[in-house]
N, C-alpha and C positions, 0 to 999 in steps of 0.2 A: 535565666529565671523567668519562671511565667508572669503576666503580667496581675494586674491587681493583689498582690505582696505586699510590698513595701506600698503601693500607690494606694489599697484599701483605706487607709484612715487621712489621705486627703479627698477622696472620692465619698468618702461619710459625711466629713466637714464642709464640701461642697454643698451638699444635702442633692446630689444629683439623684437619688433613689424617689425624688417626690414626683418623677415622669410616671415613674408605676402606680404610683396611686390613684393617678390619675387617670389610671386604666379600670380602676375596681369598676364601679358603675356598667360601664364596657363592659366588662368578663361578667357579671352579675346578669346582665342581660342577655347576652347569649346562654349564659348556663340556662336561664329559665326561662328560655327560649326553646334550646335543642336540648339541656342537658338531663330532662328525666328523671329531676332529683338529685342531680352528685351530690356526691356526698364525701368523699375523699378525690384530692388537688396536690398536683406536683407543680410547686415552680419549679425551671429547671433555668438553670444562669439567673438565682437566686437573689447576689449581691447582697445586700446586708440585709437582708431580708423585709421591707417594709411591706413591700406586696404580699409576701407570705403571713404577715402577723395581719395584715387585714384581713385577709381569707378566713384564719384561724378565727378571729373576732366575731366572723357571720357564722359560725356554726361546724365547718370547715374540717373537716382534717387532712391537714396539711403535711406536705413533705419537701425541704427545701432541698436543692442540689446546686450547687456549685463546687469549681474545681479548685477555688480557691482558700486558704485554711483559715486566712485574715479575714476574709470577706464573711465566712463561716463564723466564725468569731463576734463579729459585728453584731452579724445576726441571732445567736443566740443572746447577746446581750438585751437585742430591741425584744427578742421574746418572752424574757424572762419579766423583763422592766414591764412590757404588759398582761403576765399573766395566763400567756396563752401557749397554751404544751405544744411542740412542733416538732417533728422528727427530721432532722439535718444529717445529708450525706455528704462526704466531702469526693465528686463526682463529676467526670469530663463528661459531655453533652452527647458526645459522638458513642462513648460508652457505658450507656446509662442502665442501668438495674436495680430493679426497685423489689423491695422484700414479695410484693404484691402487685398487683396491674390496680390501677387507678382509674375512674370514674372521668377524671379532666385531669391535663394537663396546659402549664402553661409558660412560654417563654416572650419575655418582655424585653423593650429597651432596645429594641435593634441586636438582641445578641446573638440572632442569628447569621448578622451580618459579617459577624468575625470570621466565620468561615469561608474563606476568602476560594477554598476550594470546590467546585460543584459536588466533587464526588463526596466530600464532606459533609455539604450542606445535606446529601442525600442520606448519607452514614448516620447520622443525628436523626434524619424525620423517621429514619427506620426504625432506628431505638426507643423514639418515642413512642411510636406506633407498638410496639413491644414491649410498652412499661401499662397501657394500655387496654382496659375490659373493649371485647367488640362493642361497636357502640359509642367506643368513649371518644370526647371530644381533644381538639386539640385549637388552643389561642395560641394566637403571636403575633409579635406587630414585625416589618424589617421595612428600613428605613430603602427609598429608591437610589437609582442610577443620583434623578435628580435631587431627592432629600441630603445625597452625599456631596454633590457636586458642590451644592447652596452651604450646607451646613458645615462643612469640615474643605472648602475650597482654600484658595491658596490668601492663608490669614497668619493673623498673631491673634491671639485676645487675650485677655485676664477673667480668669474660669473665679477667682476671689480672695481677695486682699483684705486679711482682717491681722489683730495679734496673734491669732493662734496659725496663721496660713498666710501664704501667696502662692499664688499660681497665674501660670503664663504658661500658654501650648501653644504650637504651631502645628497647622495641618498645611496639607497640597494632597490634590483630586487628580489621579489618571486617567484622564479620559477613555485610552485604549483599554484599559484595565477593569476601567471601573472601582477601583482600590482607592481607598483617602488613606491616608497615614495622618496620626496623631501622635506629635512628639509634647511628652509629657516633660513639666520641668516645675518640681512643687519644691517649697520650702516651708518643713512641718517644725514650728516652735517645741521647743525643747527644754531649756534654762536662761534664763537671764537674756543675752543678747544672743544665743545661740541656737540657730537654724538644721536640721538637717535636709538635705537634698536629694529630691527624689526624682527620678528619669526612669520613664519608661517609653517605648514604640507600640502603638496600637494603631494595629490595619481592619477594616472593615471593605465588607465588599458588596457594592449593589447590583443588585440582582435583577432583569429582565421580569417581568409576573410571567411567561411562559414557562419561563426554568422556574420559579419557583412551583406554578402548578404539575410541572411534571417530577418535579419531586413530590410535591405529595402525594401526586395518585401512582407514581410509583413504590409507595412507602405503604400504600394499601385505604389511604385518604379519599375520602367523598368530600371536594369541597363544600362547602353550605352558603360560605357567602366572603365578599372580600370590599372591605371599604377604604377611605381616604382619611376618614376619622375614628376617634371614637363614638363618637356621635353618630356611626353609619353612615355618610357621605359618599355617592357615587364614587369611582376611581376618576380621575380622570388625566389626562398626558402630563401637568403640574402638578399632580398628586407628590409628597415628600415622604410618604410614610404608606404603607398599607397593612389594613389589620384582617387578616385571616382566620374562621373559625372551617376548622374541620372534622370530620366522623371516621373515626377509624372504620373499615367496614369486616 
């Protein structure tokens, strides 16, 4: 079973979707920076959509995609609750097809990282490049070598422990690999004193910035600029995260 399923509505409860919001500002800047006006925005590895119903909020039109049906779910709900009409495809990243080619696209949260495969990671920036008007921009953050090594190293934690949840994951970093693995282990309240239990495996993989550049200008990408934050911050070897804006050409 693919992952984010059953794990959708502990990963809602965690309120882990508030990293992307924390990207609007970020994306907002670039757009009216390079973007020339967009005026239609793909998120793509969507998740419950909060970054999506932001977009929509500024004027936006929006198109969510993810492959996951829960996760889809999620996010029509937070769309509806605000209001804002968004069009959701239920859609794997690597094989992405959009009614229309779009103005900006955008992929958040490291989910690029899942792609654990290079030739994958390449399979993906080509289809997005091909959902895509020439011209059109492309954001995305992916977490590094080091942001995985630091962040998803070899731990226990508790992701949060309330009535409605607990959770407790353990990850470990290969170094040779580059791969963290995330053993997920939720318990989603249910009735009275009764829990169900949720496990999932989530692998991510960091990426070198060379292999990521040369998948995008493989994919047909002009990079524009690449930082440490979203605040634009130099890259630099401690860098945990880098955020990329690129131009289809």
């Amino acid at each position: 079973m693919s992952i984010y399923r059953r794990y959708a509505e502990a990963y809602a409860k965690a309120g882990q979707g508030r990293f992307s919001l924390q990207l609007v500002p970020w994306v907002a800047a670039v757009l009216e920076r390079h973007g020339g006006g967009a005026r239609t925005l793909a998120d793509v590895a969507c998740g419950a959509g909060e970054f999506a119903v932001a977009m929509a909020r500024r004027g936006l039109a929006v198109t969510g995609i993810d492959q996951s049906p829960e996760m889809l779910a999620l996010a029509r709900g937070a769309a509806d609750r605000s209001g804002v009409n968004i069009t959701w495809l239920e859609q794997d990243m690597r094989e992405l097809r959009l009614p229309a080619p779009v103005d900006a696209a955008t992929c958040l949260y490291d989910s690029l990282n899942y792609l654990v495969d290079e030739g994958e990671l390449r399979r993906a920036m080509t289809a997005v490049a091909a959902s895509l008007r020439p011209g059109g921009l492309f954001l995305f953050d992916m977490a590094t070598v080091r942001g995985l090594a630091t962040r998803w190293g070899n731990r226990v934690w508790i992701i949060q422990d309330s009535e409605d949840a607990f959770e407790a994951n353990q990850s470990e970093f290969d170094y040779d690999s580059g791969i963290a693995t995330l053993r997920v282990n939720a318990f989603l309240h249910r009735q009275g004193d009764l829990y169900e239990r949720v496990k999932e495996v989530h692998r991510e993989r960091g990426y070198p910035i060379p292999a990521i550049d040369a998948a995008l200008t493989g994919a047909a990408f002009t990079i524009l600029g690449r930082w440490s934050s979203e605040t634009f911050d130099e890259v630099t070897p401690d860098a945990q995260r880098i955020f990329y804006a690129a131009r289809r050409r």
